[in-house]
Structures are given as structure tokens and as C-alpha cells.
N, C-alpha and C positions, 0 to 999 in steps of 0.2 A: 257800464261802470262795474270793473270786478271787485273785489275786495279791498287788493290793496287803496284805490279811487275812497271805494267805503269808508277804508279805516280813517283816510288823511281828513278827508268830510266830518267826521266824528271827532276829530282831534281839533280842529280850525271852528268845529260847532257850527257847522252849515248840516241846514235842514232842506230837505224837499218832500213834502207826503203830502194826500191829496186833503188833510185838514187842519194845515199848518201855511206859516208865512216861507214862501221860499227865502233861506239864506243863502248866498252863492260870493260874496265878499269880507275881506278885513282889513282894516286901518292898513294905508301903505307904511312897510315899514321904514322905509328912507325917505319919504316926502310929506311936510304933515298937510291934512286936510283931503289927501286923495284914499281913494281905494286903491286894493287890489283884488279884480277878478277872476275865478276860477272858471272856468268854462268847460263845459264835458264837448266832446267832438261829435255835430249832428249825423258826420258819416256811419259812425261805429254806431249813432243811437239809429239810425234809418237801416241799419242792418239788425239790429237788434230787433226792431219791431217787425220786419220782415220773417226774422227766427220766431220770434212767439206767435206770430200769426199762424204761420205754418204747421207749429206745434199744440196750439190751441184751438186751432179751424174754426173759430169766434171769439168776438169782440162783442161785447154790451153797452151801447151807448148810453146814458143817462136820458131817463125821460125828458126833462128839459130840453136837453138838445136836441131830441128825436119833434117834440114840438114846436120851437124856435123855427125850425128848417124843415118845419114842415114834410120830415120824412114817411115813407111808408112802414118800417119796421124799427126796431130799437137791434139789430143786427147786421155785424160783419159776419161774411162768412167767407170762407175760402172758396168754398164749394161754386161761388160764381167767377170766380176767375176760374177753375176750372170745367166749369161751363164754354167760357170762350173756349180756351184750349181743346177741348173734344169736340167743337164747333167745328174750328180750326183742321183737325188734324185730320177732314174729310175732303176737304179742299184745297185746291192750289192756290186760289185766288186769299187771302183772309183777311178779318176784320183786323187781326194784331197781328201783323205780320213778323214784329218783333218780341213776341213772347213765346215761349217753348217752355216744353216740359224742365227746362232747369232753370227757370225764376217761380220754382213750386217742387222742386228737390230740394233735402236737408243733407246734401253733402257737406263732407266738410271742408272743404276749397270754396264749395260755391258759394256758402253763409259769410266768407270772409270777402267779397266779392261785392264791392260798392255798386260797380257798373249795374250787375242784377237786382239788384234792391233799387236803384232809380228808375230802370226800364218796369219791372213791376208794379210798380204806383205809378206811374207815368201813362204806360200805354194799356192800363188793364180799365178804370175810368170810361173812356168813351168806346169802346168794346160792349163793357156791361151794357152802357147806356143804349148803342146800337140796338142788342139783342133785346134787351126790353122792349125798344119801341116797334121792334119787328114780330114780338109777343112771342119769342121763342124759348124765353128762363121768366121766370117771376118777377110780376113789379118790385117786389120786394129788394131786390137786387139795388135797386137804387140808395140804396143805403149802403152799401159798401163799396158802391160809386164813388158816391157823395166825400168818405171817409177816406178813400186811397187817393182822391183828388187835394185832400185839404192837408194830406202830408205830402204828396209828392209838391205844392206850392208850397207848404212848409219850408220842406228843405231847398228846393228853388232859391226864395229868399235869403234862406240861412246858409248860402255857399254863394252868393252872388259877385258874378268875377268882372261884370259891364257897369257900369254907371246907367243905365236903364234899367236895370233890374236892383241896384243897389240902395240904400232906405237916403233919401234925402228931400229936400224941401224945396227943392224945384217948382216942383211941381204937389201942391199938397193934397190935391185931392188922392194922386194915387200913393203919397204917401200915408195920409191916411187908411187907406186902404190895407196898405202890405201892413201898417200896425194893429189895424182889426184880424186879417187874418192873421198875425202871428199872435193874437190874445186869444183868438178862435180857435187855434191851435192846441192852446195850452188849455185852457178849458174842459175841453171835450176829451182831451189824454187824461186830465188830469180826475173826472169825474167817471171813466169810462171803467168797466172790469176788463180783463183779458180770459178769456179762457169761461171754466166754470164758475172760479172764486173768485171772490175781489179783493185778493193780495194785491199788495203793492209792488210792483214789480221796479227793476233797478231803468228800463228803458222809460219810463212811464217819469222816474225822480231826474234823468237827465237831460229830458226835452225840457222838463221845465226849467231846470237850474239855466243851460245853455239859450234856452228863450227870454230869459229873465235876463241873462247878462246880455246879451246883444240890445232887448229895449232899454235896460241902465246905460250900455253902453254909448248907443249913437244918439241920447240925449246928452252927456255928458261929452262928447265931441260936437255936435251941431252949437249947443248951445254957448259949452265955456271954451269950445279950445279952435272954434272958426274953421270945421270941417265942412265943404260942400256936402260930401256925399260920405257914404261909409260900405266899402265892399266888403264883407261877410266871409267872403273869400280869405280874407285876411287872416280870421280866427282857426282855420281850419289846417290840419298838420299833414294835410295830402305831403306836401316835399318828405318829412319823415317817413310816413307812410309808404311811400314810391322808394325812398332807400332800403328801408327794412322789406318790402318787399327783395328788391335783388341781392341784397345781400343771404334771405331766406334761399333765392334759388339755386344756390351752392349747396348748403345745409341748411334743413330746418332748423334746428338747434345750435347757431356758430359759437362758438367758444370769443376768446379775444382775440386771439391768430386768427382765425376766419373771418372774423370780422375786418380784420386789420387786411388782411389780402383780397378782400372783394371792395374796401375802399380804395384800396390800391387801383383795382380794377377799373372801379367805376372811373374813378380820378381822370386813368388813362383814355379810355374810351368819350370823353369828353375833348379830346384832342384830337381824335380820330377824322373830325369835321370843324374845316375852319367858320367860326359864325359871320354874318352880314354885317355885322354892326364892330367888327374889327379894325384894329387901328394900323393893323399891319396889311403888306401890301403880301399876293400870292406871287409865290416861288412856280417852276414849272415843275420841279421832282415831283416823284410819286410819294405817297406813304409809303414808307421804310416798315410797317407793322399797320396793318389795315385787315384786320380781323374780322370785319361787320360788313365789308361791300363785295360784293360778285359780280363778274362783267356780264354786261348785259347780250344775252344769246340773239343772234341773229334769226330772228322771226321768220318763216319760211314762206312761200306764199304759195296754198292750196288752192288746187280749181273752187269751181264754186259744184259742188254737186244738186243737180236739179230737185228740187222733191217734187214725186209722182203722186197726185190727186186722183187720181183717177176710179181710188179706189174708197173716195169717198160719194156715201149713198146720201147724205144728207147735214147739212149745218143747223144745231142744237141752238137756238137762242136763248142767247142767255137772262136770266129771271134779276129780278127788280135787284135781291141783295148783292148779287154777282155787278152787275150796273153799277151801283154804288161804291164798290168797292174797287172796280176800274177806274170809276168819275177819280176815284181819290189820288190812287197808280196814275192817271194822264196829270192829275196837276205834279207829281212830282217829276216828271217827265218832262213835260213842261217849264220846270224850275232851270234846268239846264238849258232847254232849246233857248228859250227869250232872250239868256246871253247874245245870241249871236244871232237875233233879229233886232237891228235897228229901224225899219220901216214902221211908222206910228199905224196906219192901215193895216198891214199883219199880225200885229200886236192886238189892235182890235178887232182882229177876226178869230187869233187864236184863245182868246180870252173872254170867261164866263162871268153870273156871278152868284151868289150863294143862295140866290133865288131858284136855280136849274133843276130839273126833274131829280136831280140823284146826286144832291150836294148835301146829303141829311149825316153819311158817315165825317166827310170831310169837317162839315160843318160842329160834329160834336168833336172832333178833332183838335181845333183851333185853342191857342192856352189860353188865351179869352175871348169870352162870350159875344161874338159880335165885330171881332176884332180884325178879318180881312188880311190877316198875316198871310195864308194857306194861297194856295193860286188854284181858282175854278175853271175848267179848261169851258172851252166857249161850245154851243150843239154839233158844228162840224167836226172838228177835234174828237167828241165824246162818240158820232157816227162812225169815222176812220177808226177809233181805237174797237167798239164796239164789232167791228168787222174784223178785225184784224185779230181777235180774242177767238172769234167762232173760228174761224177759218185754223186757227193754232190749236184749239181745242179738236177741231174734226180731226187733223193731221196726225193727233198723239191717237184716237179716238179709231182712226179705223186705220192708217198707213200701218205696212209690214215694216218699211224701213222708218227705224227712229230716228230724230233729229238731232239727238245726243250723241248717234254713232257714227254720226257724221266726222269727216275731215274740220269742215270749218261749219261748224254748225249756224253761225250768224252770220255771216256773210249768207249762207244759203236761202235759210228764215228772209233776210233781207231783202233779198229777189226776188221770193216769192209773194211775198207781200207788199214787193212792187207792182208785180202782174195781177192782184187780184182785189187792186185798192180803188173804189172810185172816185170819183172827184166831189168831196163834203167841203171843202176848207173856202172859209170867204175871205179869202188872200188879193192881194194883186197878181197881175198874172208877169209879173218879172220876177218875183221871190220863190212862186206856187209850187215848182218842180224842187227848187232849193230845202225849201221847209217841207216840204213828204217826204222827200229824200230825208233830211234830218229826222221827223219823225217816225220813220218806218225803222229807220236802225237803230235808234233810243229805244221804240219798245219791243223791239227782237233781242237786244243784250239784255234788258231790264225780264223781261217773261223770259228769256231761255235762263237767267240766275236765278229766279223764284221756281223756274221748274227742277231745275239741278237740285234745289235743297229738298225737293219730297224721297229723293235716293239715298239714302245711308250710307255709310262709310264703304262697308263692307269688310273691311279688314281687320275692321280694330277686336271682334269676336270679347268686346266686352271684359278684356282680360288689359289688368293695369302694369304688365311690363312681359316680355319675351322668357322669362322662367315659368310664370305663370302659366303662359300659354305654351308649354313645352309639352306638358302634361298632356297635351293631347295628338301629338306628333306618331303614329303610330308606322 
């Protein structure tokens, strides 16, 4: 909420502070007996609190709630999410495979940057919690677990674009539910400090304003106006947001001429592709102005070049946390392959269950507790992959030639880890050769793209445009 927000707030007499009645409505002016609601946008407030987190490296939870939830400290700290991160930045294999050093930069693009602010409360939670239970950061850590989990469902809720995730009375126990946690939500912001003081900060007055009007809200539809359900989605100004985005990427600053010529733009490029749901019939011409498509290059097809073992002394087994965190790799792996197994016997050979030696990361994974959403690959599976990890690890480990310098590196991988795979899978024996085939090349693309990102750019020398970097042209 910046100023201007402030000022309109103060002028309409809406209040939000943490010792006061949230105001966030006034009499509608052209209908009587209705309100009208202000709403703050939970995107702009879930980046917000990702900035002051950043900048304050601690959050103070209120005693109360540190007992209530029976936590181990009354602190957030940043300090354990970058924990995981230097966890991480030792391994190929990791516990968060989607968090990097810029969801814990204060650049100024990235703070504007939704996507980052959702992956950071999202996937930093059961990371923490791993490492805890592996004893490798402090119990304490659970508590800002606890905290990046109860905003990242937060906002979950409060952008909800499915009718399963949206607040309705289907179903009441789990609506129930989403209205504890959205009062749990506000609660815990609203008694918590940020930082050293316990200023009231503007992130802190518009979670609650915007959580207040959503449960005013979908009672006032459920109840008087014969709503099934209420998507959350609705309140939120993403479409604006995605304009002024592209209209910024002409000029940061457009004037009303720049404005006016990237609406233009946008306008046109909305033509560019005819939609599915058209009432018109297609023509055979081409686009006459087709600006955004490239023809597709004719793929060429490389031998397969052998990789030479020979120069390997010995295969490293891999340790409990490394297991785990492949158990997790094969269920996503897995997510693709089962498409395109219809045998009910395959299905149950390829398939675990959250009970297995090394379902403890997946299982913290899961958006709810006990929930079976996640796919546990089954012990042969988790053997195959397990072999197939050493045998990739010995290759980077002791081969002269690397697999990256290769022609076709996956297709190579693929071969190789034809010839050196045994037979774990309790398949039938019509599919068996089918589905290893399938699975041997799922996890040679999937491990040779997580091996490619430990390599750097190389080129970019850190320099933000070609003048910059002139300066050192000697």
C-alpha cells in the first residue's frame, strides 16, 4: 500500500492496525443497503512481505501463537532458507530444486516479480523441514517453516482460480477449514513485529484489510446472492498487471503516446493466432505480419557417440539424503511415464507408497498432510533409478570425455544406461522392455537438465548491456 492507497484509506476512514477494528468498506453509493469493498491486491502484499523479510532477516511471532502451535522459537529468520540454499549449492541432486540465490536477492526487477515471492514460501517450508529432521540446521528452524507455509496457503486461497481450491460449502468441513486458516493468517500478521520494532508496517494493514473483505465477501455471496463457490481469483488485477507489465517493456516510464502505441501493439498481436473457440472457419493464407513465430529448423540426426567406462575405478553409493531426494525425482518422472501405461499390473508394479524407505522428503512435500496427491515410485523403480544416478555420477566423476560435449548427449546417456541397467521392475513381461525403454530416457533428459544448470552462463560477465561491458575490450 503506497501513499497514494494511504491517503484514499484516510479519506473513506478505513482503518487497519494491529489494535483496532479493521475498516475496509462504505455504504454503496448507487444501491442502498449494499457495501462497497476496497480490497488491497494479495500479489503486491505477498511481495511485500517477501521485501521486508529480506530486509529485516526476522519476524517476531507473538508468544501466543508460538504456544497455540506449539512451536519451538517465537522467530523467522531468513538465515534458514539460506541454509537450504548453501545446502544446495553443493549438490546436483537438491532438496529445493526451485529456489536459487534470486528468491533471497533485493534486486529491483526481482521484488516486482510475483512468480518469486510464490516459489519462496512455497518451496522453502518443506526444505527447512527436511533439514531439520536430517539434524543438519536447528530445530528451531521450524518456525519459519511453520510461518512461510501459513502464507504461502494464504495466498493459495486468496488467488484461487479452481472450484477446489475456491471457499465454498460443498463441502464444509474443508471449508471450514480455508476460513480458520485465513483467520489464522491474519492473526499471527497482525500480532507479529517485522524486523527489530514493532512498527506497523503498510504489508502487515493490507493482508488484513484484503482478508477481511474476501471473508465479508463470500458470506455475502454464499449467503444473500445464491453463489456456489467464490474464486478469489476474481479480486486480483493479474490482467492489469500483465498489461502494464508489457507496456513497461518498451519504456519504463511511457508517457500517453507509448502507452497508446504498445496498446496498439498488444491489440495486434492478439490476432497473430486464430483461438479454438472461434466462430470463424480458417482460410489457407499465411499471416501477412507474423512477427512472433519462426519456422521450425529441421533437427538433424547425430550418431549416438558411445561413453567409454572404462575409466571408471569404482561406483560411490549414494547416502540416505541423496535416496530421498531421487525417491522424489522418480515420482516426477513417473508423473509422465503412467500417461502412457494402461496395463493395471504395470501400474502396480511401477507404483509405491508413502510408507517406502525414502518417501520422508516427498512426503513433506505434499500441500496436504497425508494427502497422496504426489506419486511414490514403487522399490524396483527406486533400484533402476538408484543405479542409474551412481553409474551418471561415476561418469561426470572419473570419465575424460564429458557428457555435455557430447553431439547428442541424451540419446548417448540413453544407451548407456540401456547396457548397464538390470532387471528391478515387477512389470509384465509384454510392457517390461517398453517401460525401461521409457524410463531410462525420462531420467537421462530430466538429470542431464539438472546437470546443465550447475554450469553458468558464461557469457553474461555480469555486465547489464554491451557498453558496459566495452570497457573492458582491450
Amino acid at each position: 500500500m503506497g501513499p497514494a492507497n494511504q491517503a484514499m484509506s484516510r479519506k473513506f476512514g478505513f482503518s487497519s492496525h494491529r489494535h483496532s477494528l479493521t475498516v475496509c468498506s462504505i455504504p454503496h453509493p448507487c444501491i442502498d443497503g449494499k457495501e462497497l469493498f476496497f480490497h488491497a491486491d494479495p500479489a503486491h502484499i505477498l511481495k511485500n512481505l517477501r521485501g521486508q523479510l529480506l530486509s529485516s532477516t526476522v519476524f517476531t511471532l507473538n508468544d501466543v501463537t508460538v504456544a497455540e502451535h506449539n512451536l519451538p522459537s517465537s522467530q523467522v529468520k531468513l538465515e534458514h532458507v539460506q541454509a537450504v540454499l548453501d545446502y544446495d549449492s553443493e549438490r546436483e541432486l537438491k532438496v529445493a530444486s526451485n529456489l536459487s540465490e534470486v528468491h533471497t536477492s533485493t534486486g529491483h526487477f526481482t521484488k516486482m516479480k510475483v512468480g518469486v515471492a510464490v516459489q519462496l514460501f512455497r518451496e522453502a517450508p518443506p526444505a527447512i523441514r527436511f533439514l531439520v529432521k536430517e539434524g543438519l540446521i536447528e530445530p528451531e528452524a521450524e518456525t519459519t517453516a511453520w510461518f512461510m507455509e501459513l502464507v504461502s496457503r494464504w495466498y493459495a486461497l486468496m488467488s484461487s482460480r479452481h472450484p477446489t481450491m475456491a471457499l465454498s460449502r460443498r463441502n464444509m468441513a474443508k471449508y471450514s477449514e480455508a476460513l480458520d486458516r485465513l483467520s489464522l493468517a491474519m492473526e499471527t500478521v497482525r500480532t507479529m513485529k517485522m524486523g527489530v520494532t514493532s512498527h506497523w508496517k503498510p504489508s502487515q494493514a493490507g493482508l488484513l484489510i484484503s482478508t477481511t473483505v474476501v471473508l465479508r465477501l463470500q458470506k455475502v455471496l454464499l449467503d444473500n446472492e445464491g453463489y456456489d463457490f467464490l474464486l478469489t481469483s476474481r479480486l486480483l488485477q493479474d490482467c492489469l498487471e500483465n498489461l502494464f507489465s508489457v507496456v513497461r517493456l518498451m519504456k519504463p516510464v511511457p508517457n500517453a503516446y507509448d502507452l497508446k502505441l504498445a496498446l496498439r501493439l498488444v491489440s495486434v498481436s492478439q490476432f497473430l493466432q486464430t483461438p479454438r473457440t472461434s466462430s470463424y472457419e480458417l482460410d489457407d493464407r499465411e499471416y501477412l505480419v507474423d512477427l512472433l513465430s519462426h519456422g521450425k529448423k529441421q533437427c538433424v540426426e547425430n550418431e549416438i557417440e558411445e561413453i567409454d567406462d572404462s575409466e571408471i575405478l569404482f561406483l560411490e553409493e549414494l547416502s540416505s539424503t541423496e535416496c530421498q531426494i531421487l525417491f522424489y525425482l522418480g515420482g516426477f518422472i513417473l508423473k509422465g511415464l503412467l500417461k502412457s501405461v494402461k496395463c493395471a499390473e504395470c501400474k502396480e508394479g511401477l507404483l509405491g507408497t508413502a510408507t517406502s524407505e525414502y518417501a520422508s522428503l516427498t512426503a513433506l512435500k505434499e500441500y496436504v498432510c497425508d494427502g497422496g496427491n504426489l506419486i511414490y515410485p514403487s522399490a524396483g523403480v527406486m533400484k533402476t533409478l538408484k543405479d542409474y544416478e551412481e553409474h551418471f555420477t561415476a561418469i561426470n566423476s572419473w570419465c575424460t570425455d564429458k557428457i555435455i560435449t557430447m553431439k547428442s548427449p541424451v540419446r548417448s546417456l540413453t544407451a548407456y544406461l540401456s547396457k548397464v541397467h538390470r532387471s528391478r521392475l515387477e512389470v509384465c513381461t509384454d510392457h517390461k522392455e517398453a517401460i525401461y525403454s521409457m524410463l531410462t530416457e525420462r531420467y537421462a533428459r530430466l538429470r542431464l537438465r539438472i546437470h546443465l544448470r550447475q554450469f553458468p552462463a558464461g557469457s553474461s560477465s555480469s555486465y547489464g548491456s554491451k557498453t558496459c561491458a566495452g570497457v573492458n575490450l582491450s
